[in-house]
VOMITI-946186 format. One line per field, with one value per atom (N, C-alpha, C): x, y, z; residue number from 1; chain; atom name. Coordinates in Angstrom, 2 decimals. Atoms other than C-alpha are relative to their C-alpha. Layout:
N
u: X;...;
v: Y;...;
w: Z;...;
resi: NUM;...;
chain: A;...;
name: CA;...;
***
This chain:
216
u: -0.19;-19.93;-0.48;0.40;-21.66;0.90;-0.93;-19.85;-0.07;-0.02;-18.78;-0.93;0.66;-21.10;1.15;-0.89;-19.88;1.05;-1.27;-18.39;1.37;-0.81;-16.33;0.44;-1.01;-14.99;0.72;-0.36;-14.46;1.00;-0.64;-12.76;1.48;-0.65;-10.54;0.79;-0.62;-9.54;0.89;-0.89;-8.22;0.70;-0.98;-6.61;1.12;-0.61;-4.77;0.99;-0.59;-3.64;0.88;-0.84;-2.63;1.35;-0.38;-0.88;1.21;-0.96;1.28;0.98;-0.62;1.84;-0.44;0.18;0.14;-0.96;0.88;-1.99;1.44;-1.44;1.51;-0.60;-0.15;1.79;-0.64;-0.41;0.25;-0.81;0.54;-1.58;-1.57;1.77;-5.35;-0.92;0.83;-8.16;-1.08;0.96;-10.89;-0.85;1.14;-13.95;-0.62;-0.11;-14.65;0.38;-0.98;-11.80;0.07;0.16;-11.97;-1.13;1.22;-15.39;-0.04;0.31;-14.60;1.22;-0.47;-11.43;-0.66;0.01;-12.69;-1.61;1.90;-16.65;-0.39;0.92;-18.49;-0.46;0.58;-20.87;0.72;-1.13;-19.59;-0.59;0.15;-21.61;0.57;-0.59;-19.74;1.26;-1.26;-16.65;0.15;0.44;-17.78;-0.18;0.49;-18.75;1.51;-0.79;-15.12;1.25;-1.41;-12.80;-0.65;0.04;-14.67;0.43;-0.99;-13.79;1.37;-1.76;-9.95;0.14;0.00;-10.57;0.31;-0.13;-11.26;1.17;-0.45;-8.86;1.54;-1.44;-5.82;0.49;-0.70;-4.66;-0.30;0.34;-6.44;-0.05;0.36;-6.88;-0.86;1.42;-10.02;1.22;-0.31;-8.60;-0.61;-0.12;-8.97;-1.52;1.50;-12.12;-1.28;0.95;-13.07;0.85;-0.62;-12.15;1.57;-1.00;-9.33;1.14;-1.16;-5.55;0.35;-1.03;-3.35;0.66;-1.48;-2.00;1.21;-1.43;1.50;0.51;-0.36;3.26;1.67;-0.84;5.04;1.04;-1.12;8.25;-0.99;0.96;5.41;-1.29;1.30;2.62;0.69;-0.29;4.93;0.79;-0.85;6.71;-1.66;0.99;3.03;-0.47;0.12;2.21;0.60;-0.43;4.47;0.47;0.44;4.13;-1.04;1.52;0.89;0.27;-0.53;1.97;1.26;-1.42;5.08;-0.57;0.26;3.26;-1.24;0.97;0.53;0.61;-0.83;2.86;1.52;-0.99;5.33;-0.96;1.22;2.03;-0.20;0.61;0.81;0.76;-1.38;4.50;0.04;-0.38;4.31;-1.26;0.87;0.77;-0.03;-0.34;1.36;1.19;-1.07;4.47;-0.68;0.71;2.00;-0.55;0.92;-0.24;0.83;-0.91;2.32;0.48;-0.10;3.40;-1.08;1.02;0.14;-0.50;0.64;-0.67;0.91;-0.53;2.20;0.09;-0.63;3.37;-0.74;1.45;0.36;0.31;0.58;0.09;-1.11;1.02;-2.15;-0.30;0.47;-4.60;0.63;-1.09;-2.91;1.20;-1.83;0.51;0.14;-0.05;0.01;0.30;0.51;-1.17;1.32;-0.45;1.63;1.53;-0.96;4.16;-0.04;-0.15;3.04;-0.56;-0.77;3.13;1.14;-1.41;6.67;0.44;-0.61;7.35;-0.38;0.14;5.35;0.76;-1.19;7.59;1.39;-1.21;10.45;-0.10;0.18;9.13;-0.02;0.29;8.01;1.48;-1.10;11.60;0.75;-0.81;13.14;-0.66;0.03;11.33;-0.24;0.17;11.63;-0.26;0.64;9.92;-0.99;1.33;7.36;-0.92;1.05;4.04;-0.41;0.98;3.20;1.02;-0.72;6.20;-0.10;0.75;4.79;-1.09;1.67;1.58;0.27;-0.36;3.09;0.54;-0.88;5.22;-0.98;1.27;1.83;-0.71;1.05;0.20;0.85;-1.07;2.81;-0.53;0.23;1.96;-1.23;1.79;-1.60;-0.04;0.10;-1.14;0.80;-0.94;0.99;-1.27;0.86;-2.06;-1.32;1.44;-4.58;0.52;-0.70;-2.29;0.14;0.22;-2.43;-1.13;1.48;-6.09;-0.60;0.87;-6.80;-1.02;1.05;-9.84;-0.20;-0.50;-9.29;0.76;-1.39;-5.91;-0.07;0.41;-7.04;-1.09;0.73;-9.86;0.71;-0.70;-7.71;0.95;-1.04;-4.80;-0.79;0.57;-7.27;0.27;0.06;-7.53;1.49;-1.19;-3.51;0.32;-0.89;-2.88;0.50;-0.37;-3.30;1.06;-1.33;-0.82;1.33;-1.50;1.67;0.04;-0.30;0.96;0.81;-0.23;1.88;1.61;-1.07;4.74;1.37;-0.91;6.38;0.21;0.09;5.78;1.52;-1.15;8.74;1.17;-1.77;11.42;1.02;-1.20;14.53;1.04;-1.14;16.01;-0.95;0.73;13.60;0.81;-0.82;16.40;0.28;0.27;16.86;-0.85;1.14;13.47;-0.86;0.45;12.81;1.15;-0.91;15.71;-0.89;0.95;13.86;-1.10;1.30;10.83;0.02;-0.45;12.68;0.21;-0.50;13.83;-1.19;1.57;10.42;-0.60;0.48;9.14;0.24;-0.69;11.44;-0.35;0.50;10.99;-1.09;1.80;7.05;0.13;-0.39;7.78;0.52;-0.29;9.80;-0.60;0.50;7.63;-0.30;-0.72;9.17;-0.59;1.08;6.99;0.98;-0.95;9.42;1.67;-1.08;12.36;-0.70;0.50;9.80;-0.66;0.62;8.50;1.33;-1.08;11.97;0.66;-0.81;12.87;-1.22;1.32;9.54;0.61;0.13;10.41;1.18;-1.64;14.09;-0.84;0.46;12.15;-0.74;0.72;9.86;0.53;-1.15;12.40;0.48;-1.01;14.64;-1.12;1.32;11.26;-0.39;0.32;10.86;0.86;-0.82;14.16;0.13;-0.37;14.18;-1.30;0.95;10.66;0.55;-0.25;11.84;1.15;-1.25;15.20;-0.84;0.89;12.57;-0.98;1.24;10.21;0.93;-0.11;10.27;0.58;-0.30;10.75;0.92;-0.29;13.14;0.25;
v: -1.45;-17.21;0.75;-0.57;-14.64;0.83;-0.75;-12.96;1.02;-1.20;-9.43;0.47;0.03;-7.32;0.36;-0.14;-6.63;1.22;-1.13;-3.05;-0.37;0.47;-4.42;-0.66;0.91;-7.15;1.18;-0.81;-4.65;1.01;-0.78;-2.20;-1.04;0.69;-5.01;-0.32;0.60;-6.36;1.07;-1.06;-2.99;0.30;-1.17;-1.80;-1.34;0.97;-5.24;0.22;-0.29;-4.26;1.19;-1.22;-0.84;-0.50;0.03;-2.18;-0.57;1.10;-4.83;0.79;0.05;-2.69;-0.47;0.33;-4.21;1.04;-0.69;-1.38;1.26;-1.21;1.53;1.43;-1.06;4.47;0.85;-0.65;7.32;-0.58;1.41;4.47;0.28;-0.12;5.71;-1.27;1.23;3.28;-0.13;-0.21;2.72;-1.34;0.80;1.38;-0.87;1.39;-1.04;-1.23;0.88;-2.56;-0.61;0.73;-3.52;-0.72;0.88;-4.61;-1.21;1.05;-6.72;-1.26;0.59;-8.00;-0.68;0.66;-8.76;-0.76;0.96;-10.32;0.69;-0.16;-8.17;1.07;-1.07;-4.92;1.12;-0.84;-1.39;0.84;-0.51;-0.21;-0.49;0.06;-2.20;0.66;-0.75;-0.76;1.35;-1.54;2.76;0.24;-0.05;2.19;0.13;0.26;0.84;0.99;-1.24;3.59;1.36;-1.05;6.24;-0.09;-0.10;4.72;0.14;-0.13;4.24;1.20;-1.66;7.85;0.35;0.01;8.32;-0.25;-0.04;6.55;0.43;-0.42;8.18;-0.61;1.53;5.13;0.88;-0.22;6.53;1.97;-1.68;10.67;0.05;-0.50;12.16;0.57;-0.82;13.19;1.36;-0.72;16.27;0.62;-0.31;15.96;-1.14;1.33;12.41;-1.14;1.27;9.05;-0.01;-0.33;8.12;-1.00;0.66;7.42;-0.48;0.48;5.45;1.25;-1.35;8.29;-0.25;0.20;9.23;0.56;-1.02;9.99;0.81;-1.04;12.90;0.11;0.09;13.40;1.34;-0.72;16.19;-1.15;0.92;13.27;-1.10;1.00;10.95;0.67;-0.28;13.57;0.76;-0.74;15.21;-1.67;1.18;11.38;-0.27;0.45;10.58;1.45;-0.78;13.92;-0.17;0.48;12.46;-1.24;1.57;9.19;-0.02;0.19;9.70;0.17;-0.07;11.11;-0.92;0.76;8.77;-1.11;0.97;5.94;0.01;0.28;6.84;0.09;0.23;7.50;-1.60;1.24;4.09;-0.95;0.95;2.47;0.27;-0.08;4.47;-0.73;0.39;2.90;-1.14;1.48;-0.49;-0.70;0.07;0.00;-0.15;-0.18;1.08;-1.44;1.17;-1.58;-1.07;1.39;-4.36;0.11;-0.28;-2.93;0.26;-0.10;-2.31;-1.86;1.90;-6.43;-0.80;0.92;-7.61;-1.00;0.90;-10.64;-0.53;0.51;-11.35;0.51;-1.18;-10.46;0.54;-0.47;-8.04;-0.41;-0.06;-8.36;0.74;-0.64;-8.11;-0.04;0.42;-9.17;-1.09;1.53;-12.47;0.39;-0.87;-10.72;0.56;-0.89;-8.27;-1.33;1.01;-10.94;-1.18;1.15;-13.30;1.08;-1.09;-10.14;0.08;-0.37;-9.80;-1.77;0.76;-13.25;-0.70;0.08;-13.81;0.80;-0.43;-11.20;-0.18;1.08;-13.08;-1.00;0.87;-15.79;0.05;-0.67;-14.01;0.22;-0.50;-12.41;-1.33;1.16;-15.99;-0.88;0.45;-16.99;0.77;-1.42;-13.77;1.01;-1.60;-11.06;-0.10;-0.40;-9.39;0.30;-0.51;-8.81;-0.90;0.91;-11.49;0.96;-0.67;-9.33;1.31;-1.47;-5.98;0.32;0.40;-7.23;0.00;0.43;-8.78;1.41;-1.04;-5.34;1.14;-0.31;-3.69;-0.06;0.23;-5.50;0.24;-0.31;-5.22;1.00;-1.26;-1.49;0.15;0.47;-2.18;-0.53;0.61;-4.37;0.66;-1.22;-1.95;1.04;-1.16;0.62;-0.73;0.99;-2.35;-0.12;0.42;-3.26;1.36;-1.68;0.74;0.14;0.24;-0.15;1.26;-0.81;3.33;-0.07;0.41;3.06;1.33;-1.74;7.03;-0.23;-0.11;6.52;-1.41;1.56;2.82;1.45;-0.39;4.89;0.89;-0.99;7.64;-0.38;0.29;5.64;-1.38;1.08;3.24;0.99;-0.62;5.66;0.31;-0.27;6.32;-2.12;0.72;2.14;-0.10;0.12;1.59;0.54;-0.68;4.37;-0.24;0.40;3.24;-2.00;1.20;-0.28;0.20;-0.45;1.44;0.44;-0.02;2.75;-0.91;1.19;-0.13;-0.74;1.31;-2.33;0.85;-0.06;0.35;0.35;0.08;-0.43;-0.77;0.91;-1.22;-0.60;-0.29;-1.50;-1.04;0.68;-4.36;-0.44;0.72;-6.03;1.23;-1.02;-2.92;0.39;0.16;-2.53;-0.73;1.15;-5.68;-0.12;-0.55;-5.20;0.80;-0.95;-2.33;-0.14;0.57;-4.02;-0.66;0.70;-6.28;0.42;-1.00;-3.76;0.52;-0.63;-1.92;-0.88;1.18;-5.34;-0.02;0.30;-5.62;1.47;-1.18;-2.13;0.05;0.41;-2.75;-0.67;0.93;-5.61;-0.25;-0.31;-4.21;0.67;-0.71;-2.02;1.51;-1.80;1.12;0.95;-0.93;3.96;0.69;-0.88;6.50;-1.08;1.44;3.56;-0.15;0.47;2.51;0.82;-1.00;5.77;0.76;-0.58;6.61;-0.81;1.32;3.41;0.29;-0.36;4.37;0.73;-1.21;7.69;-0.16;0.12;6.54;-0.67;1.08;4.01;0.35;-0.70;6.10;1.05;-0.96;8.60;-0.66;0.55;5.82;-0.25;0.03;4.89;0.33;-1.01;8.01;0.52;-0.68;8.60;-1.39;1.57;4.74;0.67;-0.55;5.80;1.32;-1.10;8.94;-0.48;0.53;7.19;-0.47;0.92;4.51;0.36;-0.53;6.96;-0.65;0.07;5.78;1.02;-0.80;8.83;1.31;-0.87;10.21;0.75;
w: -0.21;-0.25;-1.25;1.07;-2.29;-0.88;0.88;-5.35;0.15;-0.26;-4.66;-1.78;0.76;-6.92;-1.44;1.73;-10.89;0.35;-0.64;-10.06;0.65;-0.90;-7.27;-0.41;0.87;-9.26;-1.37;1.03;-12.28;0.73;-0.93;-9.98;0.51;-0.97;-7.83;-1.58;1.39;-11.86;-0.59;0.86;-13.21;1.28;-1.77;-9.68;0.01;-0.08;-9.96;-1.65;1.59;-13.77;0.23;0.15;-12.67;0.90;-1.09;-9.50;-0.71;0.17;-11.20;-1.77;1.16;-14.54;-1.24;1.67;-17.54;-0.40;1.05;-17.79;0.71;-0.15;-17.51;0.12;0.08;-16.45;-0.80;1.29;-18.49;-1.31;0.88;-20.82;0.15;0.67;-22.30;0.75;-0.47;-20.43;-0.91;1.07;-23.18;1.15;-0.70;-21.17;-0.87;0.66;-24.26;0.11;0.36;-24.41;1.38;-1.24;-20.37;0.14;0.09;-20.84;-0.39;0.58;-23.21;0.43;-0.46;-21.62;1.37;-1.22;-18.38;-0.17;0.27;-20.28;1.01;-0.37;-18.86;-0.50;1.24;-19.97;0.60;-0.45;-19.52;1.01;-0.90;-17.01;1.35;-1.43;-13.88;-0.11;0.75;-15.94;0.46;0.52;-16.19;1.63;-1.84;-11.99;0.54;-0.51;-11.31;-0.84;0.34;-13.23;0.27;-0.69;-11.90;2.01;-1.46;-8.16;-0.12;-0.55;-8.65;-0.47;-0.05;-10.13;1.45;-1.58;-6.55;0.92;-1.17;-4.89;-1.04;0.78;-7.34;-0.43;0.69;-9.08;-1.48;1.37;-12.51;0.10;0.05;-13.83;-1.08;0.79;-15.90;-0.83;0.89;-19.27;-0.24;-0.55;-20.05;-0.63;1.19;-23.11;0.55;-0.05;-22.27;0.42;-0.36;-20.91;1.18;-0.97;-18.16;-0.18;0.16;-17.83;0.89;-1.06;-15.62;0.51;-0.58;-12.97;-0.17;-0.04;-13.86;1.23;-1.45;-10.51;-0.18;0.00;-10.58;0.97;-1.38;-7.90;0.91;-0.90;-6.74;0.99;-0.67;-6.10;0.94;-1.19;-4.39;1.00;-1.00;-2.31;1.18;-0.40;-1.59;1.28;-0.36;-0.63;1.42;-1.37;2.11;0.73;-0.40;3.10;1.41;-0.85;4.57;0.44;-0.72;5.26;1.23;-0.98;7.29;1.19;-1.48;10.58;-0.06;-0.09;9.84;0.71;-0.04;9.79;0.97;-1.31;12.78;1.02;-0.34;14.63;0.03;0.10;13.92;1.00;-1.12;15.21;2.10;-1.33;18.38;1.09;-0.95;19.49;0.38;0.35;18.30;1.05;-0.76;20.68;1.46;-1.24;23.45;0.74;-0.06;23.01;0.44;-0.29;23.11;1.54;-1.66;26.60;1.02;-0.75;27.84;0.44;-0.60;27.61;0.19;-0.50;28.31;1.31;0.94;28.88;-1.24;1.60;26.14;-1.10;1.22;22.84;-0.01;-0.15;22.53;-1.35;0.30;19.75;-1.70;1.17;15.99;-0.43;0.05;16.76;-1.00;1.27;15.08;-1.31;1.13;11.92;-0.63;-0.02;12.19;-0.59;0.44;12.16;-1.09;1.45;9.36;-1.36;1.08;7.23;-0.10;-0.12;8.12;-0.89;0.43;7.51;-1.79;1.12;4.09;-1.09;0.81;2.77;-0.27;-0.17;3.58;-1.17;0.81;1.77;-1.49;1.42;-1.24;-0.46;0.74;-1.87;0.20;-0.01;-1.36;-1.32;0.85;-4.17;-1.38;0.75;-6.29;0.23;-0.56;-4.78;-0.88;1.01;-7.05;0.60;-0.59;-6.45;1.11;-1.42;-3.61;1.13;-1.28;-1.56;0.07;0.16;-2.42;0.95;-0.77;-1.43;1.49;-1.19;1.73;0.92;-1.52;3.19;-0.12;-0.17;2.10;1.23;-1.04;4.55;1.34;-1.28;7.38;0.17;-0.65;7.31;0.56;-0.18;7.36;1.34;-1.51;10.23;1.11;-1.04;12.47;0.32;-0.29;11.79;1.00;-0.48;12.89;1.46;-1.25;15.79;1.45;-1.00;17.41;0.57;-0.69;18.31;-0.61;0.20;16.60;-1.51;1.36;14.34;-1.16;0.69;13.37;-1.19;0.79;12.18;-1.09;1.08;10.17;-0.93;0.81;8.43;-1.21;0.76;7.65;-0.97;1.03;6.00;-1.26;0.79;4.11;-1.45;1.59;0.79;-0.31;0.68;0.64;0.00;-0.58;1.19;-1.64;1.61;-3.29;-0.53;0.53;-3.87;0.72;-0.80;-1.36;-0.73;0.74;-3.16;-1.23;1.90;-6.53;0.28;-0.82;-4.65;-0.11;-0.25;-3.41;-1.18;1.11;-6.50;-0.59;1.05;-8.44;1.22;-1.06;-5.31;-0.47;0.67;-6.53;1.46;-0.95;-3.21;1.74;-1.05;-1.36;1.39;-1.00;0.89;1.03;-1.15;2.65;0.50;-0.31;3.04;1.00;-1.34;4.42;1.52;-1.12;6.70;1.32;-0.93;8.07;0.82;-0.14;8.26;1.68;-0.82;10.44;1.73;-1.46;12.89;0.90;-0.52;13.04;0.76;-0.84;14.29;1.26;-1.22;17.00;1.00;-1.20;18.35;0.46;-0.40;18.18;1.07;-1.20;20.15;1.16;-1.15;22.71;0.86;-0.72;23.69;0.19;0.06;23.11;-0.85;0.91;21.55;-0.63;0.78;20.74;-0.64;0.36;19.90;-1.47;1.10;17.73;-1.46;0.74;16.40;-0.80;0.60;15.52;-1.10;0.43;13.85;-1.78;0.86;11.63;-0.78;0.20;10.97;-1.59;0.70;9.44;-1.64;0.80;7.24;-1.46;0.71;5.63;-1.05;1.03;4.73;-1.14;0.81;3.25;-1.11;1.04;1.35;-1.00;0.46;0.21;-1.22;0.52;-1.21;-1.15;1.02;-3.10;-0.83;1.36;-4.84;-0.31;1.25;-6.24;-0.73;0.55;-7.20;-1.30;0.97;-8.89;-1.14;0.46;-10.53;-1.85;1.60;-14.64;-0.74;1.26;-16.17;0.68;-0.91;-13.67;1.33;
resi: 1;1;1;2;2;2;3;3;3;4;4;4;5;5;5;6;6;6;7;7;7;8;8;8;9;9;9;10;10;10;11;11;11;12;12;12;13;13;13;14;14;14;15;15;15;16;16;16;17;17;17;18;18;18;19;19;19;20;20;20;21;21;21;22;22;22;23;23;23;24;24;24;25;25;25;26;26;26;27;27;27;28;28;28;29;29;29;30;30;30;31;31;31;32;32;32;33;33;33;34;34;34;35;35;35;36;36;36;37;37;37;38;38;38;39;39;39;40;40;40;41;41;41;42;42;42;43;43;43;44;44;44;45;45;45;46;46;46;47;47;47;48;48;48;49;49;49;50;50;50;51;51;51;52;52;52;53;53;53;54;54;54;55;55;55;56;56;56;57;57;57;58;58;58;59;59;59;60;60;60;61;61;61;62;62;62;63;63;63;64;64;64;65;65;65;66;66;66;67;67;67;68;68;68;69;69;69;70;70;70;71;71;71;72;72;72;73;73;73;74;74;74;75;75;75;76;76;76;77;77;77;78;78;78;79;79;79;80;80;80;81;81;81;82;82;82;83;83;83;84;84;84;85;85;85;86;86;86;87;87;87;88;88;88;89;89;89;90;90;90;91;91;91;92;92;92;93;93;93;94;94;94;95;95;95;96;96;96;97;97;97;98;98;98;99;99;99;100;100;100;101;101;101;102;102;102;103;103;103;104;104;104;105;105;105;106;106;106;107;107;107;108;108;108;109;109;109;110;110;110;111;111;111;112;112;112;113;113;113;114;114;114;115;115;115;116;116;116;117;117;117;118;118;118;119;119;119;120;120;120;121;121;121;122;122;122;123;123;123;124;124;124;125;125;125;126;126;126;127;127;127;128;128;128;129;129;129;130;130;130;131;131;131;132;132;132;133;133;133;134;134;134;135;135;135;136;136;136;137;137;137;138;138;138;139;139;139;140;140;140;141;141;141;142;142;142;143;143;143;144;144;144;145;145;145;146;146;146;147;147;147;148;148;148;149;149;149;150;150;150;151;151;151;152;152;152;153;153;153;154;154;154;155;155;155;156;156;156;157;157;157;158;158;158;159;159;159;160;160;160;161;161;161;162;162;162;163;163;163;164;164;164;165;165;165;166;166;166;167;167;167;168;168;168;169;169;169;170;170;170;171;171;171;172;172;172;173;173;173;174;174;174;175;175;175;176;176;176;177;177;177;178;178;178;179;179;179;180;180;180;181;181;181;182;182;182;183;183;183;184;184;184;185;185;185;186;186;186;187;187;187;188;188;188;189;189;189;190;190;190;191;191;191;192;192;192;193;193;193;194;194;194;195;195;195;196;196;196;197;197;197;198;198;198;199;199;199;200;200;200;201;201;201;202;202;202;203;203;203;204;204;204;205;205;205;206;206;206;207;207;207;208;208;208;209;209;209;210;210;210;211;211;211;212;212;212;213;213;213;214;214;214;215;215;215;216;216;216;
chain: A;A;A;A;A;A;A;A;A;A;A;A;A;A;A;A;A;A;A;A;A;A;A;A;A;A;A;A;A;A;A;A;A;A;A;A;A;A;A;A;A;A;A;A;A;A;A;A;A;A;A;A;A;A;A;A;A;A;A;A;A;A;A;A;A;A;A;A;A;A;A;A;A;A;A;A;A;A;A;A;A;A;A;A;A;A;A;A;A;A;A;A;A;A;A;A;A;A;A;A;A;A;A;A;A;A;A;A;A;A;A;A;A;A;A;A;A;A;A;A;A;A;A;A;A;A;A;A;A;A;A;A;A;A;A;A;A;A;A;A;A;A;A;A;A;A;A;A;A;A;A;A;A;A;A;A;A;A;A;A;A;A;A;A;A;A;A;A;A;A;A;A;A;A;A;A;A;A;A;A;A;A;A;A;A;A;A;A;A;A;A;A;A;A;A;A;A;A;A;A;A;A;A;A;A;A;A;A;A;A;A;A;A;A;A;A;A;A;A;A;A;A;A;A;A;A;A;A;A;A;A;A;A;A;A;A;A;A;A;A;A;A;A;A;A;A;A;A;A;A;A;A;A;A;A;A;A;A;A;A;A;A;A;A;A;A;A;A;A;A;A;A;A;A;A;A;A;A;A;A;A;A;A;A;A;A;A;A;A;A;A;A;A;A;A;A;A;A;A;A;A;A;A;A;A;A;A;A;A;A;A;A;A;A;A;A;A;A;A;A;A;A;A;A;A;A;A;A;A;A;A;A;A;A;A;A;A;A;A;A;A;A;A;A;A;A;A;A;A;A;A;A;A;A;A;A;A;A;A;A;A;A;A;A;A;A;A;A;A;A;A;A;A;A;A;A;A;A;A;A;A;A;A;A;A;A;A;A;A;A;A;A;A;A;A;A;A;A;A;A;A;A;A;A;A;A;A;A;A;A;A;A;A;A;A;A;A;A;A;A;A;A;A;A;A;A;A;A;A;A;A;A;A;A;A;A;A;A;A;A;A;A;A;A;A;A;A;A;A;A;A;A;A;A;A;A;A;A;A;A;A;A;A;A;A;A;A;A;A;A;A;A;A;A;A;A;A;A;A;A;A;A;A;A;A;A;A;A;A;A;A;A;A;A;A;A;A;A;A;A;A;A;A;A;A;A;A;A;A;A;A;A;A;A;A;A;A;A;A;A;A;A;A;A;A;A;A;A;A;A;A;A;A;A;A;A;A;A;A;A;A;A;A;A;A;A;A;A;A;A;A;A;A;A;A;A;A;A;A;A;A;A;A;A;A;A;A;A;A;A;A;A;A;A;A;A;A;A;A;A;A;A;A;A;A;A;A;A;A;A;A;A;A;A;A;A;A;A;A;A;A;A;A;A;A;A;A;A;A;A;A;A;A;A;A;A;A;A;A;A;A;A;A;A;A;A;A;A;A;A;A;A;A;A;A;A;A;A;A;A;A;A;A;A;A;A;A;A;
name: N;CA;C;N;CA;C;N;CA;C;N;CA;C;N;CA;C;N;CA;C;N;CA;C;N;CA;C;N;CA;C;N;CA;C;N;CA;C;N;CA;C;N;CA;C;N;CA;C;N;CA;C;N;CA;C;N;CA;C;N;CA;C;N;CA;C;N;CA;C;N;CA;C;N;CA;C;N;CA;C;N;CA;C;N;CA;C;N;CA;C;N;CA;C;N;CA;C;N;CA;C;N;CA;C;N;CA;C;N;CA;C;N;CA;C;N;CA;C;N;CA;C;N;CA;C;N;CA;C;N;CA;C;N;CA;C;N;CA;C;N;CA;C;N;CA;C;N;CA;C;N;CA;C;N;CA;C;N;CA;C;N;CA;C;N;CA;C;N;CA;C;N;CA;C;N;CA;C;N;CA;C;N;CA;C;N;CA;C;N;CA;C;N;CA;C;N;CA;C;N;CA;C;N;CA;C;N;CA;C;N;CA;C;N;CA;C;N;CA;C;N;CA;C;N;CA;C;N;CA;C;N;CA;C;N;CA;C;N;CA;C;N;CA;C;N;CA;C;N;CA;C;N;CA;C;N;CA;C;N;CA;C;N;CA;C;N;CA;C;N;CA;C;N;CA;C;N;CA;C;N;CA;C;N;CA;C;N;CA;C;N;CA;C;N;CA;C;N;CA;C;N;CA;C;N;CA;C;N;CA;C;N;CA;C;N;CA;C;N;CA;C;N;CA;C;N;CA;C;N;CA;C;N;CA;C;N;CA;C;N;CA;C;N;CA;C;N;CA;C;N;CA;C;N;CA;C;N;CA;C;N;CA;C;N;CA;C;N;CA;C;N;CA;C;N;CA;C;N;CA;C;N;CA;C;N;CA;C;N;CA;C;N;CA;C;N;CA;C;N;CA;C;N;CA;C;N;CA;C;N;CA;C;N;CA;C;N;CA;C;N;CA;C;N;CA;C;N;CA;C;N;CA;C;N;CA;C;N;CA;C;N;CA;C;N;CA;C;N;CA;C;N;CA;C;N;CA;C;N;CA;C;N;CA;C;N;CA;C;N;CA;C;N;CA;C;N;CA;C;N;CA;C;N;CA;C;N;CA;C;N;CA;C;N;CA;C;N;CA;C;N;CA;C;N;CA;C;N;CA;C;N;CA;C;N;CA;C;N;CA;C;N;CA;C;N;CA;C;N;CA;C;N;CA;C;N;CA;C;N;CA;C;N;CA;C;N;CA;C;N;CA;C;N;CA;C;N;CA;C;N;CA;C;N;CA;C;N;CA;C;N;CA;C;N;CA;C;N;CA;C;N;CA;C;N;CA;C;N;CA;C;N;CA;C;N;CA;C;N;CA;C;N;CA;C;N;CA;C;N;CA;C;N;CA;C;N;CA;C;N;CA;C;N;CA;C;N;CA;C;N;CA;C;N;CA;C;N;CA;C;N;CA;C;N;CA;C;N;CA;C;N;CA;C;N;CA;C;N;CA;C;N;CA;C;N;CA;C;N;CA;C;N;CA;C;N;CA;C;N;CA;C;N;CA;C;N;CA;C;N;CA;C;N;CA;C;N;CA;C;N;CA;C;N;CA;C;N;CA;C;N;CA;C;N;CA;C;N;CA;C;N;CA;C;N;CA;C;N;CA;C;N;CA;C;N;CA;C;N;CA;C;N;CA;C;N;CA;C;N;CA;C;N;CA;C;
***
């Protein structure tokens, strides 16, 4: 398999630094000093912190050079703002779908469920970033599972900041709880059941990251 190009590795390397924390909050990026950490020159560098510019992970100082976004209780309430009808949306099609092919799975279910259960796994052997990652992808796969390709396009550029998100939850077990439930309503069938079961989830979500915010 061919190697994604330099950028794309340079990019995927710092979005993995911001995601997990060793590059903090708030924390100067000196395009040198990544160059020279990750061996390589500073133009795939200079390619890959102007994308997570892009996708809001990083901010343009204000003379020169860029910081780790600090998220404000404005940027993560602006956030699921946009995410919440995205993401009860997503539950109610995913609901559809499952009743439209029944007795079958339709197309995604699989998927949908060994997200659910890798996060299981993950917090049975700590949590951290493999169960971040994991209830990440759950949402991901709920949006894949609605058959709409609209509503996938549209939530692709918020999924990093809802990664960044989740990573400062102090409050996973309820989470995954939820997770749990959301499943089951998907699974029954039930659109609004399921769109309501969403709705709750997101809130509670909502109210654990601002609890979680660092500085407040």
């Amino acid at each position: 398999m061919a190697r994604a190009p330099l950028g794309e590795q340079a990019r995927d390397a710092v979005r993995e630094r911001v995601i997990d924390g060793r590059y903090p909050q708030g924390s100067r990026l000196v395009e040198r000093e990544i160059a020279e950490e990750l061996a390589m020159s500073r133009v795939p560098v200079r390619e890959a912190l102007r994308s997570l510019v892009t996708e809001g992970l990083l901010e343009l100082l204000p003379h020169s050079g860029v910081r780790v976004r600090r998220l404000e209780r404005s940027d993560v309430e602006q956030l699921y703002e946009v995410w919440e009808p995205l993401a009860v949306q997503a539950s109610r099609l995913a609901a559809r779908r499952v009743a439209e092919h029944a007795p079958q799975d339709p197309p995604g279910l699989d998927a949908l469920r060994t997200a659910l259960r890798r996060a299981d796994d993950a917090a049975a052997v700590g949590g951290g970033k493999p169960e971040v990652t994991a209830n990440v992808s759950f949402h991901q796969r709920i949006v894949t599972l609605s058959g709409n390709r609209l509503l996938e396009r549209t939530m692709e550029p918020l999924v990093w900041q809802l990664r960044l998100l989740f990573g400062l939850n102090t409050e996973p077990q309820h989470m995954r709880d939820q997770h749990h439930r959301m499943y089951a309503d998907i699974t029954s069938g039930e659109e609004e059941t399921a769109a309501a079961c969403t709705l709750l989830h997101v809130r509670d979500s909502r109210r654990a990251a601002l609890r979680s915010l660092p500085h407040g």
